[in-house]
C-alpha positions in Angstrom: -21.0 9.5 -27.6 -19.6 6.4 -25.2 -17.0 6.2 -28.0 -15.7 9.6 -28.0 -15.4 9.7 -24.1 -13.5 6.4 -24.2 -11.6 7.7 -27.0 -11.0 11.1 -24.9 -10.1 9.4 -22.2 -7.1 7.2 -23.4 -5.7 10.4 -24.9 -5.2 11.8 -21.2 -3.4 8.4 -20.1 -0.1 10.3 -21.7 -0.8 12.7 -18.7 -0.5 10.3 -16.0 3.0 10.3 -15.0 2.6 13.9 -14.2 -0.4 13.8 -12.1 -0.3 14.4 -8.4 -1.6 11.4 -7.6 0.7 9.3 -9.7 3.7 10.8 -8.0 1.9 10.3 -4.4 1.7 6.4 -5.8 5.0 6.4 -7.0 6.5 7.5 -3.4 4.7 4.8 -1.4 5.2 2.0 -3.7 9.3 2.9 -3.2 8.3 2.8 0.8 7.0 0.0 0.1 9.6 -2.2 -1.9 12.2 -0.7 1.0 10.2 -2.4 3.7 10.0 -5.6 1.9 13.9 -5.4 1.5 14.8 -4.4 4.6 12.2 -6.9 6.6 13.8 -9.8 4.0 17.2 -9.0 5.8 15.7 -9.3 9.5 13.1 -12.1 8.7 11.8 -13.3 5.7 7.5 -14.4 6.8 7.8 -10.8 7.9 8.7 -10.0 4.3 6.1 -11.8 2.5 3.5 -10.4 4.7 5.0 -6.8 4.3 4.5 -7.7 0.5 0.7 -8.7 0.9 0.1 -5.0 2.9 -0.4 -4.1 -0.9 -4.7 -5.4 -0.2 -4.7 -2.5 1.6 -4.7 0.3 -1.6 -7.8 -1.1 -3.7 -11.2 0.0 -5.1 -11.9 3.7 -5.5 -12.5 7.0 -3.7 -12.7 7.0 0.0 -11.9 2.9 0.1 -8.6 3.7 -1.6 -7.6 6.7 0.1 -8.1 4.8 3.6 -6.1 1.8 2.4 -3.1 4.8 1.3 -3.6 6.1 4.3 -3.4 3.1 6.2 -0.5 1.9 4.2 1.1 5.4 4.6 1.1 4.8 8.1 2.3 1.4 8.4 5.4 2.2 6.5 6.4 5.5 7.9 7.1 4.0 11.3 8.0 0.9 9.7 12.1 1.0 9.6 11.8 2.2 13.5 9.9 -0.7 14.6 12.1 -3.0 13.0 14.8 -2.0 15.0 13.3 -1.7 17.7 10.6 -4.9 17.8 10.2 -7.1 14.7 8.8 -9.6 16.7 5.8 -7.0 17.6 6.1 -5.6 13.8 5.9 -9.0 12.1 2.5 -9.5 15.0 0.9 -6.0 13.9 1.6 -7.0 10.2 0.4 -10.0 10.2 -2.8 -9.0 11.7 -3.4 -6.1 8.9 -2.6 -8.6 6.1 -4.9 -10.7 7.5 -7.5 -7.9 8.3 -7.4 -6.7 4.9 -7.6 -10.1 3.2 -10.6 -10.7 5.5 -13.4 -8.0 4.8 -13.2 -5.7 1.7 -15.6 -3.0 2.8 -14.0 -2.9 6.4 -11.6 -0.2 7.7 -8.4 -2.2 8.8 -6.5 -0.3 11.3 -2.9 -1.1 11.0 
């Protein structure tokens, strides 16, 4: 029986790229890679650290949707702030990376 579900189950991976939450993926992982470019312009640590934010979306259920969440947020004020502060940016990045790379279970605030 453990076979046929496995077996099942890698006949739906076909399905993927239409799925609601591949698309919802899809768009922040493009918010993403913009941040990264446009931080590497301004300054480049702020960059890298932009690029580790990634911690953030890991493990399953509620765990991941927080970290999207959290992500979601970061990034959506993201090209503001770096206009207006990256000194303060690069600061509240650098603390989330950080934050994220320090407790797996813990809810990082961005």
């Amino acid at each position: 029986m453990g076979w046929l579900s496995l077996r099942l189950l890698s006949r739906l991976r076909r399905w993927r790229p239409w799925t609601a939450r591949y698309r919802q993926e899809q768009r922040l992982i493009e918010q993403w890679v913009g941040a990264i470019v446009a931080a590497a312009g301004v300054d480049y640590a702020l960059a890298c650290d932009t690029a580790e934010l990634a911690a953030w979306v890991r493990g399953y259920g509620e765990t991941r949707h927080r970290g999207f969440r959290q992500l979601g947020q970061t990034l959506a004020e993201y090209s503001a702030r770096l206009g207006a502060d990256s000194a303060a940016l690069a600061a509240s990045v650098r603390a989330g990376r950080k934050a994220a790379h320090s407790d797996q279970d813990r809810e990082v605030k961005p």
